[in-house]
Backbone atoms as SQL, in Angstrom:
CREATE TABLE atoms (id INTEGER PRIMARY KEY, chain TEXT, resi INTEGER, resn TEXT, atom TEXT, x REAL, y REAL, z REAL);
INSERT INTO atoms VALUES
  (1, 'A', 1, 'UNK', 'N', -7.420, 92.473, -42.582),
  (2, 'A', 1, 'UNK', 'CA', -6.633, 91.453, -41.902),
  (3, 'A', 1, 'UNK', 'C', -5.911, 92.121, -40.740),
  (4, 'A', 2, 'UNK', 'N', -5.767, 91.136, -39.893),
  (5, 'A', 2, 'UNK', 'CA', -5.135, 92.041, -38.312),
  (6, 'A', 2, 'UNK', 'C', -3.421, 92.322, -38.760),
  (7, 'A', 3, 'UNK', 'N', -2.974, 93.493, -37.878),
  (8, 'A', 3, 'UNK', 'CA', -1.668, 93.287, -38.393),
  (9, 'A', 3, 'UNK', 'C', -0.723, 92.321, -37.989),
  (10, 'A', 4, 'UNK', 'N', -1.294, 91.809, -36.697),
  (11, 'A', 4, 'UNK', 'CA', -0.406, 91.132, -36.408),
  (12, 'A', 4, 'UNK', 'C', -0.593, 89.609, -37.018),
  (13, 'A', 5, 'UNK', 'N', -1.494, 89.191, -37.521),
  (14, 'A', 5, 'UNK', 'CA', -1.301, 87.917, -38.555),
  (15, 'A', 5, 'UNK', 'C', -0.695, 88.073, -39.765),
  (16, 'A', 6, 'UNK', 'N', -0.402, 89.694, -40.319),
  (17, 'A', 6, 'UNK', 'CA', 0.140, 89.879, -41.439),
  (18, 'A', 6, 'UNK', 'C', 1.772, 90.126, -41.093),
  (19, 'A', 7, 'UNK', 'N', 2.285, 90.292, -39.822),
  (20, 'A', 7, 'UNK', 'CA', 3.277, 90.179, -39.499),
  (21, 'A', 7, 'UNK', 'C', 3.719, 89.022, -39.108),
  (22, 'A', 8, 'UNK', 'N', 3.046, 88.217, -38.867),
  (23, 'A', 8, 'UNK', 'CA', 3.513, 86.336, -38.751),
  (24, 'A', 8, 'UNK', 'C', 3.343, 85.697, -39.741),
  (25, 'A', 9, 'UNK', 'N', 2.747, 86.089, -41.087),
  (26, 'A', 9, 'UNK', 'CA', 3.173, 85.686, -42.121),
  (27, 'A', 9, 'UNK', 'C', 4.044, 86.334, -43.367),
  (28, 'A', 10, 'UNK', 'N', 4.505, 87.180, -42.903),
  (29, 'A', 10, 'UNK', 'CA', 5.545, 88.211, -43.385),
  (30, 'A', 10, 'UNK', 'C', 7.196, 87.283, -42.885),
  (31, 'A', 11, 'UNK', 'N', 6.756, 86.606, -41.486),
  (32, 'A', 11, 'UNK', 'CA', 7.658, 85.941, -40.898),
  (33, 'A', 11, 'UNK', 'C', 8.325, 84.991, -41.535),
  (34, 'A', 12, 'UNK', 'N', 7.086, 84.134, -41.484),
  (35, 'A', 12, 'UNK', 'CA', 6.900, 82.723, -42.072),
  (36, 'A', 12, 'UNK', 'C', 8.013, 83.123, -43.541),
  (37, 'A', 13, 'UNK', 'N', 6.965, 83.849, -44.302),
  (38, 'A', 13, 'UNK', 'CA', 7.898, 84.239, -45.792),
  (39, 'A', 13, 'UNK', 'C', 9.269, 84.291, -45.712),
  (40, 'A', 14, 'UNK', 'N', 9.587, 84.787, -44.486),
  (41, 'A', 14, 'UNK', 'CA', 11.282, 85.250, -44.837),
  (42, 'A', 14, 'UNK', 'C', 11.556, 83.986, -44.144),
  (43, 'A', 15, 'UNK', 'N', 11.160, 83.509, -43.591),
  (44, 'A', 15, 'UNK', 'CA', 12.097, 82.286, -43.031),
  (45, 'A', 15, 'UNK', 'C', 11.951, 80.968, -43.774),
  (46, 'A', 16, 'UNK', 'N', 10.628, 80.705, -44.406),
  (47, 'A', 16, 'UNK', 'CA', 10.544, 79.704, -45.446),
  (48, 'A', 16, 'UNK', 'C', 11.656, 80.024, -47.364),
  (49, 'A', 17, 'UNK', 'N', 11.796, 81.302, -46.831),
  (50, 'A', 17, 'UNK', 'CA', 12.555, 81.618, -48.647),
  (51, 'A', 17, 'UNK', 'C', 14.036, 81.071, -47.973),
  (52, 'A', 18, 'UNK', 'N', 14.228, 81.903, -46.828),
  (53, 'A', 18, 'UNK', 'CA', 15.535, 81.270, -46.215),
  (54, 'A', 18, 'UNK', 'C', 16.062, 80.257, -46.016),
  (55, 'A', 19, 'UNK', 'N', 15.292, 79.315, -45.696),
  (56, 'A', 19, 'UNK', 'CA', 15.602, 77.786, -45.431),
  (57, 'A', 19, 'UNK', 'C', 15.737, 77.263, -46.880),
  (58, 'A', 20, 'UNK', 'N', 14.848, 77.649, -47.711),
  (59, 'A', 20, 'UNK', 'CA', 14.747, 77.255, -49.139),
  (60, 'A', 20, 'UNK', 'C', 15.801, 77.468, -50.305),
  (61, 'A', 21, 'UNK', 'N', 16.427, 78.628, -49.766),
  (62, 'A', 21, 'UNK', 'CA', 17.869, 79.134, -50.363),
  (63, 'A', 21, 'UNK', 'C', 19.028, 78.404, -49.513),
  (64, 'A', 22, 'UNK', 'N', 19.134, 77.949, -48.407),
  (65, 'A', 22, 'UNK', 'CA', 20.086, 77.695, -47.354),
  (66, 'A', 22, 'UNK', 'C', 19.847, 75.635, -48.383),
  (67, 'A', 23, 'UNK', 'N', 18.960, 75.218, -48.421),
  (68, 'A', 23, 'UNK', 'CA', 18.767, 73.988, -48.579),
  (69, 'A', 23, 'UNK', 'C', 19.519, 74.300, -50.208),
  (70, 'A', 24, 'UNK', 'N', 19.301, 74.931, -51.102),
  (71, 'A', 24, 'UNK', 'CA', 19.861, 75.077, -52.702),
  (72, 'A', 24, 'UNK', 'C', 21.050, 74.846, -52.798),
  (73, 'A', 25, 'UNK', 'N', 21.707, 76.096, -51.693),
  (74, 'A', 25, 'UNK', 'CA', 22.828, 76.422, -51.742),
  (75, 'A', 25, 'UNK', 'C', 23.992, 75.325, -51.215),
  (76, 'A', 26, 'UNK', 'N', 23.480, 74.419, -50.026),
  (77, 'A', 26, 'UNK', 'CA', 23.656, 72.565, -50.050),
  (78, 'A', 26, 'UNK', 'C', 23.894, 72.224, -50.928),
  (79, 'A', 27, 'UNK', 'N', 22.655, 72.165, -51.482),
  (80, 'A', 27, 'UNK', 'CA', 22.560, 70.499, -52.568),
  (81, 'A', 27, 'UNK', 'C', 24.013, 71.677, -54.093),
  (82, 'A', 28, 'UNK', 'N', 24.007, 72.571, -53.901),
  (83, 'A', 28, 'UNK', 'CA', 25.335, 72.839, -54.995),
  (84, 'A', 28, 'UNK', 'C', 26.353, 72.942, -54.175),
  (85, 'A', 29, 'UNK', 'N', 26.688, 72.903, -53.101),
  (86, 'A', 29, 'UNK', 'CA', 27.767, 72.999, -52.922),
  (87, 'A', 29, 'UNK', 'C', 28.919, 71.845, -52.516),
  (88, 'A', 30, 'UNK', 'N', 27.430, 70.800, -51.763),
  (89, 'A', 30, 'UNK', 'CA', 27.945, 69.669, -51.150),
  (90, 'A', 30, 'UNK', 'C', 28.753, 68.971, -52.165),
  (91, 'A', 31, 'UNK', 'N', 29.576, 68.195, -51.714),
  (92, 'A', 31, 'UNK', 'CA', 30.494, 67.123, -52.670),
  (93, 'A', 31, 'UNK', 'C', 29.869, 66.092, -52.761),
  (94, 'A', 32, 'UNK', 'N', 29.672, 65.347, -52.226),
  (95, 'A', 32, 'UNK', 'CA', 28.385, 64.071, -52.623),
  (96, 'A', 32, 'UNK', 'C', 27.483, 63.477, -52.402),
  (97, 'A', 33, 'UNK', 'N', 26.969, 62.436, -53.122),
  (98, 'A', 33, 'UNK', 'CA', 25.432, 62.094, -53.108),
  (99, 'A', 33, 'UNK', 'C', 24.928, 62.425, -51.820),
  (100, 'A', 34, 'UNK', 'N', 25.181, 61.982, -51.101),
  (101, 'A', 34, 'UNK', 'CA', 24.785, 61.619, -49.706),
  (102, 'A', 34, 'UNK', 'C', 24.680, 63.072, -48.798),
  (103, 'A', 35, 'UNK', 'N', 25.781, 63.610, -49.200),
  (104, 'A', 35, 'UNK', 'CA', 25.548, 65.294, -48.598),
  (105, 'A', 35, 'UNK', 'C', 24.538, 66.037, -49.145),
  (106, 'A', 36, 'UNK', 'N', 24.269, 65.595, -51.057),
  (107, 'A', 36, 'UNK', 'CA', 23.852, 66.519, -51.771),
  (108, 'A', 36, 'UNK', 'C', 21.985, 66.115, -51.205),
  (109, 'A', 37, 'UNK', 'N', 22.193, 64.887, -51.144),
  (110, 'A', 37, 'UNK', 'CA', 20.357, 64.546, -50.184),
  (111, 'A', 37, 'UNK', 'C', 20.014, 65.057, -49.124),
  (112, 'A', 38, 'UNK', 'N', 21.387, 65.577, -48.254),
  (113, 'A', 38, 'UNK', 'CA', 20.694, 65.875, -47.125),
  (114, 'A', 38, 'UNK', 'C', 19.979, 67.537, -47.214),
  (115, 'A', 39, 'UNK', 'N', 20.149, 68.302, -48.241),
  (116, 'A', 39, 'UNK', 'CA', 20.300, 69.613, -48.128),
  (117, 'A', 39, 'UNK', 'C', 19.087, 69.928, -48.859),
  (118, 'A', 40, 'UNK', 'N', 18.207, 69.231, -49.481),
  (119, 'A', 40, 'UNK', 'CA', 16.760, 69.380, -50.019),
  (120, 'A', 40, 'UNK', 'C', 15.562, 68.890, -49.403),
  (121, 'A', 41, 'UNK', 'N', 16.296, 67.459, -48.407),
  (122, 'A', 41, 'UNK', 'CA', 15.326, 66.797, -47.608),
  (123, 'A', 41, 'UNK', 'C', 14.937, 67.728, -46.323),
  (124, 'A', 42, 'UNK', 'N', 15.837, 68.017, -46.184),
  (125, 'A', 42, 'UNK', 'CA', 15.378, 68.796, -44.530),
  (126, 'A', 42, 'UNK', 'C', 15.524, 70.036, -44.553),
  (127, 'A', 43, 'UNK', 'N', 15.821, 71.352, -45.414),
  (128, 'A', 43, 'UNK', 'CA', 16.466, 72.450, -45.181),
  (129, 'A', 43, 'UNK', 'C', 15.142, 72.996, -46.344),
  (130, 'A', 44, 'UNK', 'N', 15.212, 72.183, -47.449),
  (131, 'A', 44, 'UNK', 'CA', 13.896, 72.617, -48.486),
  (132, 'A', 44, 'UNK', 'C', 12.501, 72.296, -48.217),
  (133, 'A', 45, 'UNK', 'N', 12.833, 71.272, -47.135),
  (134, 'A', 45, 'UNK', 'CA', 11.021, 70.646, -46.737),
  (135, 'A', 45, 'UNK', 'C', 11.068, 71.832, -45.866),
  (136, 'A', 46, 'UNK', 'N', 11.606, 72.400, -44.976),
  (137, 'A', 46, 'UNK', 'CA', 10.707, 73.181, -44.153),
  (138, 'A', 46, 'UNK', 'C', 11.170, 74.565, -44.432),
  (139, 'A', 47, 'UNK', 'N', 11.179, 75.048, -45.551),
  (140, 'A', 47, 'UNK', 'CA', 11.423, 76.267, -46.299),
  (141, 'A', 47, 'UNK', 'C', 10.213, 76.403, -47.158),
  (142, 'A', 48, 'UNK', 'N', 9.626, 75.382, -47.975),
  (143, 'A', 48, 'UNK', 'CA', 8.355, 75.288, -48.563),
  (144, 'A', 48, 'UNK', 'C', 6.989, 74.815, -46.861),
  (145, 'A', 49, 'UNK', 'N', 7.387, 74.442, -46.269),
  (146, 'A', 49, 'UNK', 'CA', 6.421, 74.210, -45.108),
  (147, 'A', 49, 'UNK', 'C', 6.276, 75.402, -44.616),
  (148, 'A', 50, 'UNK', 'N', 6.927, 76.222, -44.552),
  (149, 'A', 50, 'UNK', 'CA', 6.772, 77.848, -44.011),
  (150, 'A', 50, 'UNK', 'C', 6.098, 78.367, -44.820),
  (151, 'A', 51, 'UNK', 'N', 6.594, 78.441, -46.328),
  (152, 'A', 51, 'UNK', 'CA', 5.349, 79.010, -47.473),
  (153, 'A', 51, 'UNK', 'C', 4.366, 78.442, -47.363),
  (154, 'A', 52, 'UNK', 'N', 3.759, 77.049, -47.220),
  (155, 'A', 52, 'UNK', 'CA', 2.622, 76.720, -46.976),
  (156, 'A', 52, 'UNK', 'C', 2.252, 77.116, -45.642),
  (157, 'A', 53, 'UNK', 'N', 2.464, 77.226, -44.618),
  (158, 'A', 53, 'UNK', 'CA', 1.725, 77.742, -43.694),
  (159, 'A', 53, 'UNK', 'C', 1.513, 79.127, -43.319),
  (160, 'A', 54, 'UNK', 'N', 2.371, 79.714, -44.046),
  (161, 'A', 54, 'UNK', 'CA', 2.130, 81.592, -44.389),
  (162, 'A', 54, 'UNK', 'C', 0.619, 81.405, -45.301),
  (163, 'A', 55, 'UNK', 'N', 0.787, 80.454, -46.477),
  (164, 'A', 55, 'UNK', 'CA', -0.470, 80.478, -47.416),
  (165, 'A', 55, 'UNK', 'C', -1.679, 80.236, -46.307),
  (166, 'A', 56, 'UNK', 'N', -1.633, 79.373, -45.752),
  (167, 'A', 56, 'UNK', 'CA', -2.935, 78.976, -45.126),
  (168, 'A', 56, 'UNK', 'C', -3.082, 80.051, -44.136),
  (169, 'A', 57, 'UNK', 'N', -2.438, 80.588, -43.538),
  (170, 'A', 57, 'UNK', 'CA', -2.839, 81.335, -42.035),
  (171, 'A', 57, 'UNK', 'C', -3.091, 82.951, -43.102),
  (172, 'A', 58, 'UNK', 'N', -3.367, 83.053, -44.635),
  (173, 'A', 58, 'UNK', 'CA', -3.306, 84.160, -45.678),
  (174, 'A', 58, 'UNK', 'C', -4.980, 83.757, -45.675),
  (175, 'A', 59, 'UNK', 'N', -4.932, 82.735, -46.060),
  (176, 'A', 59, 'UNK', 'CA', -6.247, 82.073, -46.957),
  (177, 'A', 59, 'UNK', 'C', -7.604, 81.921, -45.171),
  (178, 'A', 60, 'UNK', 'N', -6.885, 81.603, -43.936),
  (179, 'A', 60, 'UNK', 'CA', -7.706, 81.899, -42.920),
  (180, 'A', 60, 'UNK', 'C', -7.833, 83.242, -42.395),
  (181, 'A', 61, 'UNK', 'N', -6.768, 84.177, -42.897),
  (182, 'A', 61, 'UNK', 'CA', -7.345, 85.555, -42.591),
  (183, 'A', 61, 'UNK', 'C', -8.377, 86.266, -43.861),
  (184, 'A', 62, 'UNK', 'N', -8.296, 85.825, -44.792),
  (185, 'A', 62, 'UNK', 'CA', -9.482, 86.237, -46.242),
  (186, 'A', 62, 'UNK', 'C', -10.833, 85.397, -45.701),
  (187, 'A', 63, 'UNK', 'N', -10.880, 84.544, -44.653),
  (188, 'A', 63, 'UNK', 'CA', -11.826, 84.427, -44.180),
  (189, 'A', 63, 'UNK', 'C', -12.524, 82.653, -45.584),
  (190, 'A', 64, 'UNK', 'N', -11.213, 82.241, -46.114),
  (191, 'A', 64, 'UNK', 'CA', -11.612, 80.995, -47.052),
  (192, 'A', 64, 'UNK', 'C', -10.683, 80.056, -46.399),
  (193, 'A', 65, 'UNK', 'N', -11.021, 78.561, -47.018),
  (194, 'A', 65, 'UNK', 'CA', -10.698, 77.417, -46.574),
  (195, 'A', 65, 'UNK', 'C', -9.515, 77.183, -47.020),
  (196, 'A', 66, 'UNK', 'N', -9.017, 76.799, -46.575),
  (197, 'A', 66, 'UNK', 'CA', -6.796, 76.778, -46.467),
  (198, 'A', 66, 'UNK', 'C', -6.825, 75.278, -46.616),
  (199, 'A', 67, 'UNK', 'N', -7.960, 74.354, -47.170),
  (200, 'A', 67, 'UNK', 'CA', -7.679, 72.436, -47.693),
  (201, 'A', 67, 'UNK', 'C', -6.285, 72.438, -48.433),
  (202, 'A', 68, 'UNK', 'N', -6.411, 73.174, -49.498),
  (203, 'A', 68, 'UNK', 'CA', -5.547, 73.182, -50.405),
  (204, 'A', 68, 'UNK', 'C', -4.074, 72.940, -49.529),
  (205, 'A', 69, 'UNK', 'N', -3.821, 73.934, -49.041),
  (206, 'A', 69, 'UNK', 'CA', -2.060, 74.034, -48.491),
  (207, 'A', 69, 'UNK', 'C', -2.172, 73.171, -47.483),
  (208, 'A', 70, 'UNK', 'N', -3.308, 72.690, -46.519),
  (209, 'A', 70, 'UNK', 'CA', -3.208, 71.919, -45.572),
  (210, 'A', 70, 'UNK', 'C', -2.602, 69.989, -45.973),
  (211, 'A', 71, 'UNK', 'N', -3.569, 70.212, -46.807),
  (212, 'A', 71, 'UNK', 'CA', -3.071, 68.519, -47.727),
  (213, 'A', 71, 'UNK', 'C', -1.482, 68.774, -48.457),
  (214, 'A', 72, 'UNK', 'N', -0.924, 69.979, -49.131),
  (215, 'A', 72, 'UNK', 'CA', -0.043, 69.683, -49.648),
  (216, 'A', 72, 'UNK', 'C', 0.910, 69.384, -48.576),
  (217, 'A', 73, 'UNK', 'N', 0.735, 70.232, -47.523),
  (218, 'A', 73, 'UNK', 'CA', 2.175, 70.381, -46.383),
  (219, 'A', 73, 'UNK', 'C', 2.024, 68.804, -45.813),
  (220, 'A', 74, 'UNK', 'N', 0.804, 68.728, -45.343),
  (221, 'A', 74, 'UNK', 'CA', 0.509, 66.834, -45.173),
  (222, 'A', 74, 'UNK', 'C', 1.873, 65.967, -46.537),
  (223, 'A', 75, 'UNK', 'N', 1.394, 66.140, -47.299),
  (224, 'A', 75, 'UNK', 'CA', 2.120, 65.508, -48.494),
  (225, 'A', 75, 'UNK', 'C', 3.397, 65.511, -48.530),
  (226, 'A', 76, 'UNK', 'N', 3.955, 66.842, -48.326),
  (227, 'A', 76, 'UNK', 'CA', 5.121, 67.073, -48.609),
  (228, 'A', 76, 'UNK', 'C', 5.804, 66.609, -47.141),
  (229, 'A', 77, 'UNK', 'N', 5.542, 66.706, -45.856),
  (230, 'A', 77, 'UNK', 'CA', 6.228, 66.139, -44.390),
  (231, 'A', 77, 'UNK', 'C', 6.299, 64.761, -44.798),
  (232, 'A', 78, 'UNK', 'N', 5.435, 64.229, -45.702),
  (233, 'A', 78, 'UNK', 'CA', 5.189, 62.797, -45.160),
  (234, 'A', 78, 'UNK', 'C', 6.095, 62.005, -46.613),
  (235, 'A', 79, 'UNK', 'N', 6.446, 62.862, -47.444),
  (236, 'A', 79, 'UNK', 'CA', 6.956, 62.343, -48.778),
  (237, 'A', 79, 'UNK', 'C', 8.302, 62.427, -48.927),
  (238, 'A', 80, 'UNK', 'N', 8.859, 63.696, -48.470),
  (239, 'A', 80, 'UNK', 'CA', 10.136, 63.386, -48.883),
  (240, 'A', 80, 'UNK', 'C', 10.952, 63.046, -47.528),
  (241, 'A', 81, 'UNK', 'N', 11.291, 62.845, -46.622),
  (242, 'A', 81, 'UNK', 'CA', 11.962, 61.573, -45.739),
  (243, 'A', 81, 'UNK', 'C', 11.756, 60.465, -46.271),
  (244, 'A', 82, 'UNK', 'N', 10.618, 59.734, -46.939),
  (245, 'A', 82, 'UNK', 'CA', 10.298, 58.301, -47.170),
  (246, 'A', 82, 'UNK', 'C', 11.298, 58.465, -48.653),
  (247, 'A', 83, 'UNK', 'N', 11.055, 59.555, -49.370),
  (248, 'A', 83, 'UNK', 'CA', 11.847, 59.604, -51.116),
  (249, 'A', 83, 'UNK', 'C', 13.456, 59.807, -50.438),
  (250, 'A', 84, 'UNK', 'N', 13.851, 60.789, -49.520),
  (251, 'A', 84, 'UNK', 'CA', 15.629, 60.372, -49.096),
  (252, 'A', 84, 'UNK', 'C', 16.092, 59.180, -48.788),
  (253, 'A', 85, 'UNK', 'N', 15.054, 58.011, -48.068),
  (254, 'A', 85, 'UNK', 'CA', 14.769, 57.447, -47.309),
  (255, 'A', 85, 'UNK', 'C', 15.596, 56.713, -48.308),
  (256, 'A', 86, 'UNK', 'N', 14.775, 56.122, -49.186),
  (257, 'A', 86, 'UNK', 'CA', 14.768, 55.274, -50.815),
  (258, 'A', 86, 'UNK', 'C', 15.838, 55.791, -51.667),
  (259, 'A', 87, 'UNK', 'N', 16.178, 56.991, -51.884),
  (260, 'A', 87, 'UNK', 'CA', 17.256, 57.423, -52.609),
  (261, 'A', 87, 'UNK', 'C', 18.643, 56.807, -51.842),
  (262, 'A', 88, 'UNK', 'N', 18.822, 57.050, -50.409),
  (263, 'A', 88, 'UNK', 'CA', 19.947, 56.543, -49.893),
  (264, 'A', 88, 'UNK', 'C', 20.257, 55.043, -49.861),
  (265, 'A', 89, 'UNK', 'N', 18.748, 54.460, -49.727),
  (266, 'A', 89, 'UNK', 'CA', 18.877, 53.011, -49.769),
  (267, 'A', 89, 'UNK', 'C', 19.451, 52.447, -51.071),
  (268, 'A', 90, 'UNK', 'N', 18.765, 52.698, -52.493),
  (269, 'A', 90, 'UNK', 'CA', 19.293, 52.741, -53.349),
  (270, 'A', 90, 'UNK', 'C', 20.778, 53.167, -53.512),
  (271, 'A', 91, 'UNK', 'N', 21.337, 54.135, -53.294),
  (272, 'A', 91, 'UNK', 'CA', 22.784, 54.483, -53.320),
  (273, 'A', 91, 'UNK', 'C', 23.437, 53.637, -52.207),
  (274, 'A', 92, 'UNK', 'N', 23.252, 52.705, -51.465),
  (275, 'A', 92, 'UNK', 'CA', 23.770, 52.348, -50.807),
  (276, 'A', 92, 'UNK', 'C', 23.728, 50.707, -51.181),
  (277, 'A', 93, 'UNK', 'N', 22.820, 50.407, -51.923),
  (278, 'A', 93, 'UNK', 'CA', 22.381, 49.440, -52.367),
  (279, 'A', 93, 'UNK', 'C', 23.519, 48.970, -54.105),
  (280, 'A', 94, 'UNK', 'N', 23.726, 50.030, -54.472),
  (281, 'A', 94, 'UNK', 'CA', 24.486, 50.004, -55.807),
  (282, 'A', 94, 'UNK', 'C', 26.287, 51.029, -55.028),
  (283, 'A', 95, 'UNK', 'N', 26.458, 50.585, -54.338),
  (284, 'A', 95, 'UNK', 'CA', 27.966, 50.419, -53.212),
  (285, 'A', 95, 'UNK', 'C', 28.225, 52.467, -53.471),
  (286, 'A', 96, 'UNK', 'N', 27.454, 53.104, -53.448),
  (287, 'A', 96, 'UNK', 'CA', 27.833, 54.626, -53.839),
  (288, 'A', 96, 'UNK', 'C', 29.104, 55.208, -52.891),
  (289, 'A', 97, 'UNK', 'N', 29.866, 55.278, -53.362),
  (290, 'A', 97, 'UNK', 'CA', 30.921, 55.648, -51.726),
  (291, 'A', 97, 'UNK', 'C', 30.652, 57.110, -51.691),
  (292, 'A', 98, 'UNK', 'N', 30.917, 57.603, -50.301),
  (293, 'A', 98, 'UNK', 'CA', 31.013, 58.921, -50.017),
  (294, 'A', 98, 'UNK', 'C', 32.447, 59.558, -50.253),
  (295, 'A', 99, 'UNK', 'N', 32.636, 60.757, -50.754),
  (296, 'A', 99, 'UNK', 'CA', 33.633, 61.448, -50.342),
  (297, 'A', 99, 'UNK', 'C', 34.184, 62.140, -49.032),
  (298, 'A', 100, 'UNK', 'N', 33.368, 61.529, -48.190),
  (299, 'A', 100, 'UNK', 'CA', 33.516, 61.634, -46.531),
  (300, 'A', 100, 'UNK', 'C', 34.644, 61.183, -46.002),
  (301, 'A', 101, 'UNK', 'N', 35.457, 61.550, -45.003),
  (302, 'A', 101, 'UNK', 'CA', 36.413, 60.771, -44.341),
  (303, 'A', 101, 'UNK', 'C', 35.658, 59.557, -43.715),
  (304, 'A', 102, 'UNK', 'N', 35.726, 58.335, -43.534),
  (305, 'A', 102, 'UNK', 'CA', 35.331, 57.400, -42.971),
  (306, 'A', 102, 'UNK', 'C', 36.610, 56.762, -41.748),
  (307, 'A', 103, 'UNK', 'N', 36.178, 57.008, -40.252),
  (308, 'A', 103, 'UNK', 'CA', 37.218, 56.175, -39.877),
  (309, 'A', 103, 'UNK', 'C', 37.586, 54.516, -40.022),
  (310, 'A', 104, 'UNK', 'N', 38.978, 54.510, -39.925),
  (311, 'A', 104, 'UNK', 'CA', 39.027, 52.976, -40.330),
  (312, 'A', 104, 'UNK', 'C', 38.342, 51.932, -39.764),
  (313, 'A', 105, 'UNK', 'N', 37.871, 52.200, -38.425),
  (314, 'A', 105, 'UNK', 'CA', 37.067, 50.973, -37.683),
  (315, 'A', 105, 'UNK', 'C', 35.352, 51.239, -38.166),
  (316, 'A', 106, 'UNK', 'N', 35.238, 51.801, -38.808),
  (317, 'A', 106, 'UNK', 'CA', 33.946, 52.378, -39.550),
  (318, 'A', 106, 'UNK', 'C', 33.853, 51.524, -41.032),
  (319, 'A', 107, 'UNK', 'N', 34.727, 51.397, -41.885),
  (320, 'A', 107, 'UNK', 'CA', 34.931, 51.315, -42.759),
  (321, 'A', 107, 'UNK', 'C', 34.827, 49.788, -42.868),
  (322, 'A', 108, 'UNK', 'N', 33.766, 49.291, -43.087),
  (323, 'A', 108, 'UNK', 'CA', 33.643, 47.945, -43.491),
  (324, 'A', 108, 'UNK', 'C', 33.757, 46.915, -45.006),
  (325, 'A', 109, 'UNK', 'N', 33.884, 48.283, -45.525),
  (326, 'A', 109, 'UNK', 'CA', 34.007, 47.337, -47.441),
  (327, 'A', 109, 'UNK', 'C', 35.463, 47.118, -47.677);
């Protein structure tokens, strides 16, 4: 394998574990629902999207077909925005309040 594809996925690795720990460390720290969604939807999707595309650009330097990680990363971009999407609607749907400051001209309930 060339080195320099083994150094762009050496990349990928540290920056997909990073985002993936940075998104954890969110969803425990945040105070509520609404914070605790935002920190898996966007910080963990493209922390596992980096591991999948380290896998595939692994699996195109072994000289085999990378379907596998190509469909999951498909799956996973396209799944969880639509699942936050629905989780917030739902929490918003059953009156979930935030522990957010809300200004008063904001504040419609």
């Amino acid at each position: 394998m060339h080195p320099l594809l083994e150094a762009v996925i050496a990349f990928l690795l540290v920056v997909g574990g990073a985002f993936s720990l940075i998104g954890v460390i969110g969803f425990l720290r945040f105070p509520d629902f609404f914070m605790r969604l935002h920190g898996p939807t966007k910080a963990s999707t493209l922390g596992v999207g980096g591991l999948l595309v380290a896998s595939m650009l692994w699996h195109w330097g072994m000289d085999q077909p990378a379907l596998r990680e190509l469909l999951i990363t498909l799956f996973l971009f396209v799944t969880a925005p639509v699942s936050a999407n629905l989780l917030a609607q739902a929490a918003l749907h059953l009156r979930l309040r935030s522990k957010a400051a809300i200004p008063e001209d904001l504040d419609r309930r």
